[in-house]
ZADO-1210 file (C-alpha; in nm, 4 decimals, padded with zeros to 6 digits):
<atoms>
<atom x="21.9502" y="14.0950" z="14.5169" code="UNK" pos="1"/>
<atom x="21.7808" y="14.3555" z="14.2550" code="UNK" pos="2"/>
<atom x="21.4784" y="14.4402" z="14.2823" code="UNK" pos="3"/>
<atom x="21.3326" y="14.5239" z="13.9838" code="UNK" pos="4"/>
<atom x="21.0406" y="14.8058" z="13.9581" code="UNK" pos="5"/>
<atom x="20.7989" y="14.8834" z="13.6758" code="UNK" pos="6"/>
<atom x="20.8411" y="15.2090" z="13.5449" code="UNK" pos="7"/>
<atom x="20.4312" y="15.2946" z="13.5590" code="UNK" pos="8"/>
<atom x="20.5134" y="15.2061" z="13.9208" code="UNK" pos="9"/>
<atom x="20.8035" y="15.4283" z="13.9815" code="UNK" pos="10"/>
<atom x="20.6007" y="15.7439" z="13.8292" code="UNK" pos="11"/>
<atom x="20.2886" y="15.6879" z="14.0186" code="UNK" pos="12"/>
<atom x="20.4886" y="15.6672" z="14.3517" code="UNK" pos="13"/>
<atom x="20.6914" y="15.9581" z="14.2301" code="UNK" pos="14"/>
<atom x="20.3527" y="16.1142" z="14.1384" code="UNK" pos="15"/>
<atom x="20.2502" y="16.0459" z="14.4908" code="UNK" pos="16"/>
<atom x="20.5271" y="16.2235" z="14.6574" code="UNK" pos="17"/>
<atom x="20.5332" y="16.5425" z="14.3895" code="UNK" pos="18"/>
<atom x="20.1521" y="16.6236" z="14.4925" code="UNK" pos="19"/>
<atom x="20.2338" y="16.5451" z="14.8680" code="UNK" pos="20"/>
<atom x="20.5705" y="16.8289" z="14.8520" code="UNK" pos="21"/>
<atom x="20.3379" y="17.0690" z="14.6449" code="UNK" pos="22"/>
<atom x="20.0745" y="17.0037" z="14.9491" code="UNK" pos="23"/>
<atom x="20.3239" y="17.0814" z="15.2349" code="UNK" pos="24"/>
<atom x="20.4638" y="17.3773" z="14.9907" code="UNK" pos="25"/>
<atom x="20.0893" y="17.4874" z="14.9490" code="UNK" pos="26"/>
<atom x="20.0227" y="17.4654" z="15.3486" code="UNK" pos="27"/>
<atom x="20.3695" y="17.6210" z="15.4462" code="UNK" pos="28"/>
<atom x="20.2554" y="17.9059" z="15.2043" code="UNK" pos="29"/>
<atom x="19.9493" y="17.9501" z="15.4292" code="UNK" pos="30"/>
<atom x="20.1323" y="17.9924" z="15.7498" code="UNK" pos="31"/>
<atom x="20.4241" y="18.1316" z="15.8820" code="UNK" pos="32"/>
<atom x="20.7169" y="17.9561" z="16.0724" code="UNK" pos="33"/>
<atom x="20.6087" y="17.8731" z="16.4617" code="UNK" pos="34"/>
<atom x="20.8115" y="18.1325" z="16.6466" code="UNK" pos="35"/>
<atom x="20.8972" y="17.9528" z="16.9724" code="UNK" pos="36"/>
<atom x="21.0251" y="18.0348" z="17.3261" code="UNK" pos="37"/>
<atom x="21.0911" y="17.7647" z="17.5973" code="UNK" pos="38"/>
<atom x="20.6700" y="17.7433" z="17.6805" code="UNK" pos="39"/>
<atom x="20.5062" y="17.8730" z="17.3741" code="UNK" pos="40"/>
<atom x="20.4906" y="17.9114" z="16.9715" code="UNK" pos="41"/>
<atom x="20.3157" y="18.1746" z="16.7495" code="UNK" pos="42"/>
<atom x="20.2478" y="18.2322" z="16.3853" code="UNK" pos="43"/>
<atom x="20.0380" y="18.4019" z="16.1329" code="UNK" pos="44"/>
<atom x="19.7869" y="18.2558" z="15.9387" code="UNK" pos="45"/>
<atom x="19.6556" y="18.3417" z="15.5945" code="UNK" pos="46"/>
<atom x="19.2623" y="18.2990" z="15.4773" code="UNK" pos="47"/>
<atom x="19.1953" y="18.2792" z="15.1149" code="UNK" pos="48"/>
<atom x="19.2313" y="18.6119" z="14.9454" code="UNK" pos="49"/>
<atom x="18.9397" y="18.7696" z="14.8114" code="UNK" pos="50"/>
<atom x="18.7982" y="19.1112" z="14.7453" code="UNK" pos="51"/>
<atom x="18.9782" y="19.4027" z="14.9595" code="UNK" pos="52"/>
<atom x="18.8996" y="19.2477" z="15.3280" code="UNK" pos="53"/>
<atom x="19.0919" y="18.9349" z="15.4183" code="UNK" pos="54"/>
<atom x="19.0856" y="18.7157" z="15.7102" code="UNK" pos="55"/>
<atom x="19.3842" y="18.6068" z="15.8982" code="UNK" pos="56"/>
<atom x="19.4997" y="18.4547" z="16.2372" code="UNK" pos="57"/>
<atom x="19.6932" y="18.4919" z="16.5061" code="UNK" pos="58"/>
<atom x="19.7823" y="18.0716" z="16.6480" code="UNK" pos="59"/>
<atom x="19.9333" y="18.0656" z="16.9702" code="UNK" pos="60"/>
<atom x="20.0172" y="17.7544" z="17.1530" code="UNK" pos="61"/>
<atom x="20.1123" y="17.7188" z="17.5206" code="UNK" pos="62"/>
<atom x="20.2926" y="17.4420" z="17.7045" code="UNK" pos="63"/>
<atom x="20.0656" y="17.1986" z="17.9552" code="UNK" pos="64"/>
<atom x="19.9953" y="17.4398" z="18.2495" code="UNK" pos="65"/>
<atom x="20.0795" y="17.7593" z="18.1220" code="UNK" pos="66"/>
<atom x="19.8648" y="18.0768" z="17.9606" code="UNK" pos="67"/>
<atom x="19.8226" y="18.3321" z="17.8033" code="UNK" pos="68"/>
<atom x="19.5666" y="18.6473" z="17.8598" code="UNK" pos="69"/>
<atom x="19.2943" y="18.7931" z="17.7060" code="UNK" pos="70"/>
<atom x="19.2841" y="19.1479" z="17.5873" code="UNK" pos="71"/>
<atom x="19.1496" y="19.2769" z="17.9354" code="UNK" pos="72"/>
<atom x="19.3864" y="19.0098" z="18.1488" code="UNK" pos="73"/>
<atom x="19.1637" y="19.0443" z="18.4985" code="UNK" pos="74"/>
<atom x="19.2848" y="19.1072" z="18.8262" code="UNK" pos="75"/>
<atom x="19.6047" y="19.0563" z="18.6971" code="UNK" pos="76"/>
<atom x="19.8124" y="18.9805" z="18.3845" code="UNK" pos="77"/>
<atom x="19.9757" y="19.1078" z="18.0792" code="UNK" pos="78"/>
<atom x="19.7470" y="19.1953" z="17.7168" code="UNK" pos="79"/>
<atom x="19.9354" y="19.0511" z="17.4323" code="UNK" pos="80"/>
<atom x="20.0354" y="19.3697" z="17.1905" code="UNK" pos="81"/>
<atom x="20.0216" y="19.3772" z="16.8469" code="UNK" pos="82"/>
<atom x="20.2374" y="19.6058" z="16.5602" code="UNK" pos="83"/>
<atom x="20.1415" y="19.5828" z="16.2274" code="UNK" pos="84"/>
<atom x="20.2941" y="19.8764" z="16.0996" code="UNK" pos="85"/>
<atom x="20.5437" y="19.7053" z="15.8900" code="UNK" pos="86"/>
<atom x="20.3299" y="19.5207" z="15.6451" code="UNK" pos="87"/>
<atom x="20.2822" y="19.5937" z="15.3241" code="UNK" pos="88"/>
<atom x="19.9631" y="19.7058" z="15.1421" code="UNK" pos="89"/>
<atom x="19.7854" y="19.6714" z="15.4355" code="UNK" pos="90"/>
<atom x="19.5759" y="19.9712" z="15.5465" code="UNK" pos="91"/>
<atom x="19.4417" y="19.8247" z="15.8497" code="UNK" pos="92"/>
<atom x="19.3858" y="19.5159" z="16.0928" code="UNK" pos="93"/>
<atom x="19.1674" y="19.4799" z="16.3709" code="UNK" pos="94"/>
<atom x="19.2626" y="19.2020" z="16.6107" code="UNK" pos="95"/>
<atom x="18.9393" y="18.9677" z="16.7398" code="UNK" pos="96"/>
<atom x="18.9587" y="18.8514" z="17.0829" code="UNK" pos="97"/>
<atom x="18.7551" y="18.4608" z="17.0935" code="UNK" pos="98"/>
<atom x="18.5884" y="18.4287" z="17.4345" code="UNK" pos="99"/>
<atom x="18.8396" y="18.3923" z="17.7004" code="UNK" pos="100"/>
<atom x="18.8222" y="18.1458" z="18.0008" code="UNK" pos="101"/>
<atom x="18.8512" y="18.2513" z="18.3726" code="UNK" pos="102"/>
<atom x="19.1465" y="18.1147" z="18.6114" code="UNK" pos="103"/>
<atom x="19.2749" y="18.1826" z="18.9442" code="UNK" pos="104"/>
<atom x="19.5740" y="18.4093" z="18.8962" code="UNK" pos="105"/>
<atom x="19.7122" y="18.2320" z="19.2338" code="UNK" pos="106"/>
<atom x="19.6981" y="18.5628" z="19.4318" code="UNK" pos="107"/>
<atom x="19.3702" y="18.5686" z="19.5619" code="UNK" pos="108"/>
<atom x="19.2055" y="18.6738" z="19.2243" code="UNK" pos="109"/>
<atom x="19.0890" y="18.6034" z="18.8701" code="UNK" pos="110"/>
<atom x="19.3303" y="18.6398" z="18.5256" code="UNK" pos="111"/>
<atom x="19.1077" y="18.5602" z="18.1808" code="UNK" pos="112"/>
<atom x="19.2962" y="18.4382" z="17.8967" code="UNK" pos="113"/>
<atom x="19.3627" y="18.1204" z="17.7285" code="UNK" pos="114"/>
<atom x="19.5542" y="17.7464" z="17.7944" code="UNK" pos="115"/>
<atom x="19.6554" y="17.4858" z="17.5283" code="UNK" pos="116"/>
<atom x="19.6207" y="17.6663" z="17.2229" code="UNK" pos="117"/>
<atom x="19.3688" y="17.9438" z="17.0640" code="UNK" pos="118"/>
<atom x="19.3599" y="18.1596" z="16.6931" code="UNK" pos="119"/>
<atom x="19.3035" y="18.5299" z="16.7053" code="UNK" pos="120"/>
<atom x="19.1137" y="18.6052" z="16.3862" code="UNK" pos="121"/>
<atom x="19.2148" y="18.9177" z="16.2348" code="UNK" pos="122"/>
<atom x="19.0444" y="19.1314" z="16.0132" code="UNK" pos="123"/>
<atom x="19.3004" y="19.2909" z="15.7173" code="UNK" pos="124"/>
<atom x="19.2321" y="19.6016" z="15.4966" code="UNK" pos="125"/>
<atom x="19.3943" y="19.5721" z="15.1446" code="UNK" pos="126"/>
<atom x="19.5109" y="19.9079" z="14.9918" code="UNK" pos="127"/>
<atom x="19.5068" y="19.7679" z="14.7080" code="UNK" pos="128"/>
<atom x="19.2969" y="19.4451" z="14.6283" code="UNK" pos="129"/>
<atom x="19.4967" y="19.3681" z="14.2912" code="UNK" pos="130"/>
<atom x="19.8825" y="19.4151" z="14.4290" code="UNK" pos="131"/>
<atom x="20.0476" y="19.1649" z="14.6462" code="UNK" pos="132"/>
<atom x="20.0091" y="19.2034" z="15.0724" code="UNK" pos="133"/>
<atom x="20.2379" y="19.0670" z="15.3159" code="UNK" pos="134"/>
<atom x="20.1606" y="19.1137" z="15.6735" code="UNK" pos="135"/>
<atom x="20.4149" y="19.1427" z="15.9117" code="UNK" pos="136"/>
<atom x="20.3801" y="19.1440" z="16.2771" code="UNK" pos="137"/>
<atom x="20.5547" y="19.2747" z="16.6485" code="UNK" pos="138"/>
<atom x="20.4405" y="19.1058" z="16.8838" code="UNK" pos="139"/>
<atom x="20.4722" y="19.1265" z="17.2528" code="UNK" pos="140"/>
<atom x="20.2329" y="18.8731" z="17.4974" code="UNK" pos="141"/>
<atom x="20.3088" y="18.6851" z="17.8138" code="UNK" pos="142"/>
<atom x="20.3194" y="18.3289" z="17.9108" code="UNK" pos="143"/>
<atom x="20.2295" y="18.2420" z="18.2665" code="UNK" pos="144"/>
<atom x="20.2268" y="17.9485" z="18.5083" code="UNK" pos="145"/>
<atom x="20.3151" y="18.0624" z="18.8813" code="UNK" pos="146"/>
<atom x="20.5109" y="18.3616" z="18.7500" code="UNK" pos="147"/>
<atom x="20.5128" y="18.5491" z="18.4134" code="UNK" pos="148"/>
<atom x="20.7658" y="18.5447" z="18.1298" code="UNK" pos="149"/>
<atom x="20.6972" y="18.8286" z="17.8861" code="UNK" pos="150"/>
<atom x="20.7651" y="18.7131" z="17.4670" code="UNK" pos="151"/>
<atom x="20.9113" y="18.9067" z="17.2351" code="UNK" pos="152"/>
<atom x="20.8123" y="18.7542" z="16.8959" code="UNK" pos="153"/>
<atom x="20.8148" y="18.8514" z="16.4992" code="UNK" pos="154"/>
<atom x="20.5981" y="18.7446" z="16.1732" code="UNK" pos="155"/>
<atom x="20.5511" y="18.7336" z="15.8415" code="UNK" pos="156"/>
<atom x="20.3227" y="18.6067" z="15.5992" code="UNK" pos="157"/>
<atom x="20.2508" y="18.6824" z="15.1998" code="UNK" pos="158"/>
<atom x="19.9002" y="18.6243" z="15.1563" code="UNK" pos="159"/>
<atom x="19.8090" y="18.4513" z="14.8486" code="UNK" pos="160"/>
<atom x="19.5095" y="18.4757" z="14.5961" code="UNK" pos="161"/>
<atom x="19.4219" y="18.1007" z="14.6084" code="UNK" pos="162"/>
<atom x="19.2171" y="17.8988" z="14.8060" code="UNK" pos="163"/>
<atom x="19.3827" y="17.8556" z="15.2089" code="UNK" pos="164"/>
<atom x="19.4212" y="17.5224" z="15.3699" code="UNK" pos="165"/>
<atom x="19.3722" y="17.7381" z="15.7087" code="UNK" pos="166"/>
<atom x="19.0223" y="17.8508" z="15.6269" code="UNK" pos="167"/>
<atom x="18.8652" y="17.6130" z="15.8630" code="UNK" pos="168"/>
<atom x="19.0579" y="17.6346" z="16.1292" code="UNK" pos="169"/>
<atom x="18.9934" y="18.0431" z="16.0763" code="UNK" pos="170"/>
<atom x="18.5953" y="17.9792" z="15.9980" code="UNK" pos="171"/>
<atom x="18.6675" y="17.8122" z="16.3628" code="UNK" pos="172"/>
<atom x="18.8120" y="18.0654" z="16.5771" code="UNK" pos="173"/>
<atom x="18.5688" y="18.3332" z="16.4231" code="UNK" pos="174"/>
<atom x="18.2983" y="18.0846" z="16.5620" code="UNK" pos="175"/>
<atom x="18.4452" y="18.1596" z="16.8761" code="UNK" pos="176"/>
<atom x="18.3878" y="18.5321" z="16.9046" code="UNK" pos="177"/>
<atom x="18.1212" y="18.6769" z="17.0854" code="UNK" pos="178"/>
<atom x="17.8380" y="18.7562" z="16.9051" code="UNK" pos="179"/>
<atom x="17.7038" y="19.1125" z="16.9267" code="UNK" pos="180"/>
<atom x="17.3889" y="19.1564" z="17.1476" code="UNK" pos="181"/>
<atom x="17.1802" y="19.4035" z="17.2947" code="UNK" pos="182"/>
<atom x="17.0209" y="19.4174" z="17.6031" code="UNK" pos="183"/>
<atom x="16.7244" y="19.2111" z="17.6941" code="UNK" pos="184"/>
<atom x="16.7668" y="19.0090" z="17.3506" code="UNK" pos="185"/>
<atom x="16.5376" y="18.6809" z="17.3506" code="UNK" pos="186"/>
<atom x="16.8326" y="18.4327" z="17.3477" code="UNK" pos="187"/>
<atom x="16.8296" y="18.1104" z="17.5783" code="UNK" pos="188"/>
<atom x="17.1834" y="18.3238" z="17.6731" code="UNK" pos="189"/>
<atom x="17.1321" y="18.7280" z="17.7218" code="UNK" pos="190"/>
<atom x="17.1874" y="18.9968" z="17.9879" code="UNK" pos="191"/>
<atom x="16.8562" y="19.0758" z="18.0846" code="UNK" pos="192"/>
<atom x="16.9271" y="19.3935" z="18.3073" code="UNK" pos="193"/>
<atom x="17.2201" y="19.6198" z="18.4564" code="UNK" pos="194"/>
<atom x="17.1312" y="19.8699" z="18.7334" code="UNK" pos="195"/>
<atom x="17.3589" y="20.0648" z="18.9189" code="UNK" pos="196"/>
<atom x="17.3416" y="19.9636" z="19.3800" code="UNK" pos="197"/>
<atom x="17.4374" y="20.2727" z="19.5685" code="UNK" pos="198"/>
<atom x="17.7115" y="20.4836" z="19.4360" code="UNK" pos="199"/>
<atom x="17.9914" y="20.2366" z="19.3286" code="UNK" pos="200"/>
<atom x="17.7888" y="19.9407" z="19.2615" code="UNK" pos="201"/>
<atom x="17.6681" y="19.7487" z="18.9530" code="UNK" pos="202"/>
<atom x="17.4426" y="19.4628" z="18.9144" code="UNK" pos="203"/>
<atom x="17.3968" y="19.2623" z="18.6417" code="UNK" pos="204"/>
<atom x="17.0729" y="18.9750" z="18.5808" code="UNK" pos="205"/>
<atom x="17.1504" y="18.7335" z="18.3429" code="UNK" pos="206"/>
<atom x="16.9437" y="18.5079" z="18.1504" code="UNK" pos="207"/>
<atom x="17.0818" y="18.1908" z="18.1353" code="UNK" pos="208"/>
<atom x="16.8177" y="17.9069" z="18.1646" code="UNK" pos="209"/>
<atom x="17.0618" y="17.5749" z="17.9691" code="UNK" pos="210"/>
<atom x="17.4439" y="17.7150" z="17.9989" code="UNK" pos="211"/>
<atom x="17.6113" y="17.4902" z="18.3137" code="UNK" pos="212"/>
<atom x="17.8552" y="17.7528" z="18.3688" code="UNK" pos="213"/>
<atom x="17.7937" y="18.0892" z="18.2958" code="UNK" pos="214"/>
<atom x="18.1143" y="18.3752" z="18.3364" code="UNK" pos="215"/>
<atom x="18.0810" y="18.7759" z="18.2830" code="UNK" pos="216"/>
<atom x="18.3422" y="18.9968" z="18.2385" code="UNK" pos="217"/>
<atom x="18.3279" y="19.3780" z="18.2105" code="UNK" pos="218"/>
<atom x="18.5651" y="19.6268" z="18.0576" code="UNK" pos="219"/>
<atom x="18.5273" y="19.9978" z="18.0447" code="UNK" pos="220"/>
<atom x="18.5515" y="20.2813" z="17.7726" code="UNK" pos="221"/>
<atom x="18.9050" y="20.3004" z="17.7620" code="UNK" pos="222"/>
<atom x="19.2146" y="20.0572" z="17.7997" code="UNK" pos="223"/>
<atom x="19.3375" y="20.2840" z="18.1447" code="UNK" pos="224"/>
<atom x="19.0084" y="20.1272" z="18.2940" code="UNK" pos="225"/>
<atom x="19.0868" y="19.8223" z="18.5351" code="UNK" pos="226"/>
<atom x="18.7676" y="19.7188" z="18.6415" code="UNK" pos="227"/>
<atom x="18.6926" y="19.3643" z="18.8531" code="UNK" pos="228"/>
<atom x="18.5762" y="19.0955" z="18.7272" code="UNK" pos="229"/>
<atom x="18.2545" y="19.0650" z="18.8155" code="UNK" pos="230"/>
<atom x="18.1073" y="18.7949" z="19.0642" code="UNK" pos="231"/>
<atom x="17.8186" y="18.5486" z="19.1235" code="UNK" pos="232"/>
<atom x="17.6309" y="18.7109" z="19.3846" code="UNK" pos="233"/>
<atom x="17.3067" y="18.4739" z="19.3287" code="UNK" pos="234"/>
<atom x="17.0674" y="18.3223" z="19.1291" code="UNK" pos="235"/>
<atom x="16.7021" y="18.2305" z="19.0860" code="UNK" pos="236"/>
<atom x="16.5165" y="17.9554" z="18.8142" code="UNK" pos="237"/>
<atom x="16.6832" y="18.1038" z="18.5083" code="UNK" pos="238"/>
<atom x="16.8585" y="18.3740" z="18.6254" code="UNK" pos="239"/>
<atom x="17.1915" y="18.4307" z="18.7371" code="UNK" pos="240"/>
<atom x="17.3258" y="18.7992" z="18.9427" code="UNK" pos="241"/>
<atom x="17.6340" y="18.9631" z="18.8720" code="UNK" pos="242"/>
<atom x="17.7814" y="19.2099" z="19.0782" code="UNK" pos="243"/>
<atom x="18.1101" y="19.4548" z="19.0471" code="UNK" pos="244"/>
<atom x="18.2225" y="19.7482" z="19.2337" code="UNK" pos="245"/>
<atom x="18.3074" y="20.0841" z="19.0103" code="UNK" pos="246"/>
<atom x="18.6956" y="20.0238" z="19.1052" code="UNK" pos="247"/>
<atom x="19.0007" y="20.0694" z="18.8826" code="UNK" pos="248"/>
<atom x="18.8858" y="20.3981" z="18.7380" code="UNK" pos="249"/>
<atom x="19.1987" y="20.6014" z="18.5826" code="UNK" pos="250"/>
<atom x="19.2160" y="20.9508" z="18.7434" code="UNK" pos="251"/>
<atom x="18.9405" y="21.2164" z="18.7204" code="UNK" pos="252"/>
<atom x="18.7068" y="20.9102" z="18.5425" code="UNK" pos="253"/>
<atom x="18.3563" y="20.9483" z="18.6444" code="UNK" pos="254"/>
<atom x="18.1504" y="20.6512" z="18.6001" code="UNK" pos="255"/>
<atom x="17.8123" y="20.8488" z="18.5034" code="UNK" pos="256"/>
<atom x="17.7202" y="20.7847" z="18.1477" code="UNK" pos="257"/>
<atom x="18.0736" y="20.5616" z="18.0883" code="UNK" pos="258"/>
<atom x="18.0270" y="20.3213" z="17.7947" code="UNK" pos="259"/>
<atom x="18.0928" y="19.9952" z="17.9178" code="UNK" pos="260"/>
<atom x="18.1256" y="19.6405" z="17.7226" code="UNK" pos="261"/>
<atom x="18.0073" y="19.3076" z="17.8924" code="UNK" pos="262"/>
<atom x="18.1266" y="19.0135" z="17.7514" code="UNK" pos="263"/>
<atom x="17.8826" y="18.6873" z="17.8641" code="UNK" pos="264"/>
<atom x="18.0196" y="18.3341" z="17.8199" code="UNK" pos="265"/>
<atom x="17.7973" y="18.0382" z="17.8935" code="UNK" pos="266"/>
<atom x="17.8716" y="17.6941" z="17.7050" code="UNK" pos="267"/>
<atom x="17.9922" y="17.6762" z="17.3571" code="UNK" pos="268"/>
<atom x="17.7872" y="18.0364" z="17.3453" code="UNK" pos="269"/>
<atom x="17.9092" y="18.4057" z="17.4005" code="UNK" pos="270"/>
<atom x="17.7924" y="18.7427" z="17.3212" code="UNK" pos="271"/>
<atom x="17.8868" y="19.1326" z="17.3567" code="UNK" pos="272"/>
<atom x="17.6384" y="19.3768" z="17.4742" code="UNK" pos="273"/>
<atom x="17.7541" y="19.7657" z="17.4712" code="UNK" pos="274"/>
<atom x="17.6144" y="19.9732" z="17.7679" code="UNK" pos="275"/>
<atom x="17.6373" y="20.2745" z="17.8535" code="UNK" pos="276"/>
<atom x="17.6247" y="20.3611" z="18.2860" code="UNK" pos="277"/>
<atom x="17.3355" y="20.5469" z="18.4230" code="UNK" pos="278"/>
</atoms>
């Protein structure tokens, strides 16, 4: 049997699928292929491109039961590594870290990093605002369930000077970053005092009166530091104590004066506070 089909018919459904091609076109034009391994996949994302500082993304996603870690990994772990280097008009890109989750690393201590899926934002420096920019990337990170598997992985991504379909889910992850803060700030969430308790001691009051579950995680001037996690010691109507022992110093490190960064997560909030150690 023939089927016979009107011609205003045929072009509107061809209509139909044109737009839907120059959609998947538009969206494949705002990310990179997923680069995968046997437990995870990575790619670039591109904001919309406007003015000389663009946003892009980092999307990692991880296999049921497996993770990845945080830029300061905890009591043990790898930090995912970034090279940049290659791109083109690019004169800079600073990677930003959304607020990590805590984990037992399955030896007795805590790892911080991610599970399921998460976006690094990143913050790219045009040379030029009015010539093309493609931003390539080297990328080394490791996967981890009861034993690690390090990932060797490479990107690329032209970023275009129309609107991004990835802006949301960018808009989203930069939601996600900790907030600066300083100390003693009057938010229902804040780090209300840090005081040093004897000579390798710190202790840390936190204001926390409607987060459930409140973490704090400390990291010192340098990347050589490899301080602990710090620990719920105890808590009062309000307030929550941290504690952490001055451990993990490189060699010859004193910790008088040392500038240190505490990250506080409680809830959907989370905010940096810079400190320096008296």
């Amino acid at each position: 049997m023939i089927v016979m089909v009107p011609m205003r018919a045929f072009f509107g459904a061809a209509a139909i699928v044109f737009v839907a091609c120059m959609a998947a076109e538009v969206r494949a034009d705002d990310a990179s292929p997923w680069q995968k391994d046997a437990h995870s996949a990575i790619r670039l994302l591109a904001g919309s491109r406007s003015g000389t500082v663009l946003l892009g993304g980092i999307a990692i996603q991880l296999q049921d039961g497996w993770k990845t870690y945080w830029r300061t990994p905890g009591d043990s772990g790898v930090p995912p590594r970034f090279d940049f280097s290659k791109s083109e008009n690019v004169e800079a890109v600073t990677v930003m870290w959304p607020a990590p989750r805590q984990f037992d690393d399955g030896a007795g201590g805590t790892s911080l990093g991610y599970k399921h899926q998460v976006v690094l934002p990143l913050r790219i420096v045009a040379k030029n605002p009015d010539k093309p920019l493609t931003l390539r990337a080297d990328i080394s990170y490791a996967v981890c369930e009861k034993l690690c598997i390090p990932v060797e992985a490479k990107a690329e991504l032209a970023f275009a000077s129309v609107a991004s379909t990835e802006d949301g889910a960018l808009s989203e992850a930069l939601n996600a970053v900790p907030k600066p803060a300083n100390i003693g700030d009057p938010n229902p969430l804040t780090v209300r005092d840090v005081k040093r308790e004897g000579k390798t001691g710190v202790v840390v009051d936190v204001t926390a009166p409607e987060a459930k579950e409140v973490s704090l995680f400390v990291e010192g001037p340098t990347p050589d530091w490899a301080l602990p996690v710090p620990k719920l010691v105890g808590q009062s109507p309000g307030v929550k104590r941290f504690a952490f022992e001055l451990e993990g110093l490189p060699p010859g490190a004193s910790p008088d004066g040392a500038a240190l960064k505490l990250t506080l997560v409680g809830g959907d909030k989370s905010y940096e506070f810079n400190v320096n150690l008296n």
